[in-house]
C-alpha positions as CSV (number, residue, x, y, z in Angstrom):
1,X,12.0,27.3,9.0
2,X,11.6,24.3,5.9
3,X,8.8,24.1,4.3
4,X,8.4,20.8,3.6
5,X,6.5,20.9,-0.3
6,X,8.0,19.1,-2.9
7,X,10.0,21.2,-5.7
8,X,9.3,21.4,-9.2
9,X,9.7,18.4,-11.3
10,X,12.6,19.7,-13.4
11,X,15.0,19.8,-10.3
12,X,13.5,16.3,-8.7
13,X,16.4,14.1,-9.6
14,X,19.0,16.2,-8.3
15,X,20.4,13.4,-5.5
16,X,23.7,13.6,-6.0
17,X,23.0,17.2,-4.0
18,X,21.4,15.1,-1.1
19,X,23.0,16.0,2.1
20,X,21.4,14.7,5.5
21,X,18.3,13.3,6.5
22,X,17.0,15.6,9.3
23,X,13.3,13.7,9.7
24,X,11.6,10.2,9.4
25,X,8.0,9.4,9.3
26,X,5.7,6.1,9.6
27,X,2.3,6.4,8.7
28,X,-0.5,4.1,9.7
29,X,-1.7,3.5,6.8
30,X,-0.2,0.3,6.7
31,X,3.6,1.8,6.7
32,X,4.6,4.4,4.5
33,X,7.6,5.7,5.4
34,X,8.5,9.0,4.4
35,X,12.4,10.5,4.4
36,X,12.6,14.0,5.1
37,X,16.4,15.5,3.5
38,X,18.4,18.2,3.3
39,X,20.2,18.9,-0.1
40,X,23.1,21.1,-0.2
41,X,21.1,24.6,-0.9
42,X,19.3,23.7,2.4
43,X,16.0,23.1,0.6
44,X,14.1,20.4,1.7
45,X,13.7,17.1,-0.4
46,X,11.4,13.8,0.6
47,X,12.0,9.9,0.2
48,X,8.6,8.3,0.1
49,X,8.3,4.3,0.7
50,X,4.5,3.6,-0.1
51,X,3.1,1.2,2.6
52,X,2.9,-2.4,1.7
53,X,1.0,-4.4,3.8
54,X,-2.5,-3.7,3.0
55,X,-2.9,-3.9,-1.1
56,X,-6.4,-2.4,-0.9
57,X,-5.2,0.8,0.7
58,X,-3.3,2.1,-2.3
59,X,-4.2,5.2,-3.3
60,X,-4.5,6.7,-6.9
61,X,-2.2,9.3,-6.4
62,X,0.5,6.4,-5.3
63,X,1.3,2.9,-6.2
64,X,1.4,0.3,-3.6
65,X,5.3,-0.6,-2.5
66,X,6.9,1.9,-4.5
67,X,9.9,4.3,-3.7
68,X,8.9,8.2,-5.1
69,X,11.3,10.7,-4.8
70,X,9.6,14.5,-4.5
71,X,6.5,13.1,-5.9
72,X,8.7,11.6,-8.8
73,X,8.2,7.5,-9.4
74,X,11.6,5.8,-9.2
75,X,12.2,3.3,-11.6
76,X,12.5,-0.5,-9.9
77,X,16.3,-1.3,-10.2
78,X,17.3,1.7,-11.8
79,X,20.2,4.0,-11.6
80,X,18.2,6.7,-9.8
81,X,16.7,3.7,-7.3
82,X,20.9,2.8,-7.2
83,X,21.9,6.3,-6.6
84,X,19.4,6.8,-4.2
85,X,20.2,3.5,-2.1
86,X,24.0,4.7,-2.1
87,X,22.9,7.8,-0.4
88,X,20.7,6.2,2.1
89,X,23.6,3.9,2.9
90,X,25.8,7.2,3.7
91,X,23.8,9.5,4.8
92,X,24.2,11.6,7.8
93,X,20.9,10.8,9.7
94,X,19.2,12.6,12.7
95,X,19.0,10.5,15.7
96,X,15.8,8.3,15.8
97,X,15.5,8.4,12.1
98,X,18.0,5.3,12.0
99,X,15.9,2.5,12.0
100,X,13.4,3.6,9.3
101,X,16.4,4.7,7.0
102,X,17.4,0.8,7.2
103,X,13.8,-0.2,6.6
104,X,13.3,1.5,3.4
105,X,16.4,0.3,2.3
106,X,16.1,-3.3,3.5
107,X,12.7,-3.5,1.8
108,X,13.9,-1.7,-1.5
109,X,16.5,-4.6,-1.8
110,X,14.0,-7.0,-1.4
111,X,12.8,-9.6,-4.2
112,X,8.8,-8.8,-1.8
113,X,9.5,-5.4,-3.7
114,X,10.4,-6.2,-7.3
115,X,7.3,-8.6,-7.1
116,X,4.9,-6.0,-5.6
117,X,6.1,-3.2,-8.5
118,X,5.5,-6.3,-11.0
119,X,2.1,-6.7,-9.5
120,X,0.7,-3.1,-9.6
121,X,2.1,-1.6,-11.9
122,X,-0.9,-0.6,-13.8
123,X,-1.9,1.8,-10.7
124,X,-0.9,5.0,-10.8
């Protein structure tokens, strides 16, 4: 069984060992979506698309709109944000997961995301 915790920091950016994305979550919270992968050890991994719709329910743990990787901030247009968008593209995805795979990367290519991440980012 995977137990789904986030690994230490110090082996968080390790996507190039991303493998399949066995499990999607929405939350109503006002749509966080959270990725649940497979890297090539087996150990689980997690894609986290804050929710966006409702500005007031960010938390302080997370900033409105933004993609974290194993608890790990990802850079707007970075090469980590890149990488990771390249995987989602390619991905071997469980069935049912599919439509939330192209949401997180529809809205990650988005200007509504650049803007939101321009917005808050004094909220950590």
């Amino acid at each position: 069984m995977v137990s789904w915790t986030a690994p230490c920091l110090a082996d968080a950016m390790s996507i190039e060992s991303l493998q399949e994305i066995v499990r999607a979550t929405y939350a109503l919270d006002g749509g966080s979506i959270r990725l649940y992968i497979v890297d090539d050890t087996g150990s689980p991994r997690y894609l986290e698309l804050v929710q966006h719709r409702i500005p007031m329910n960010s938390t302080v743990r997370r900033r409105i709109g933004r993609l974290y990787f194993d608890d790990r901030l990802i850079d707007v247009r970075s090469s980590d944000e890149t990488a990771i968008l390249n995987f989602l593209r390619t991905a071997s995805v469980h069935s049912g997961c599919e439509s939330l795979v192209e949401a997180v990367i529809t809205f990650v290519q988005s200007n509504d995301y650049v803007q939101l991440a321009q917005r808050y980012s004094g909220k950590e």
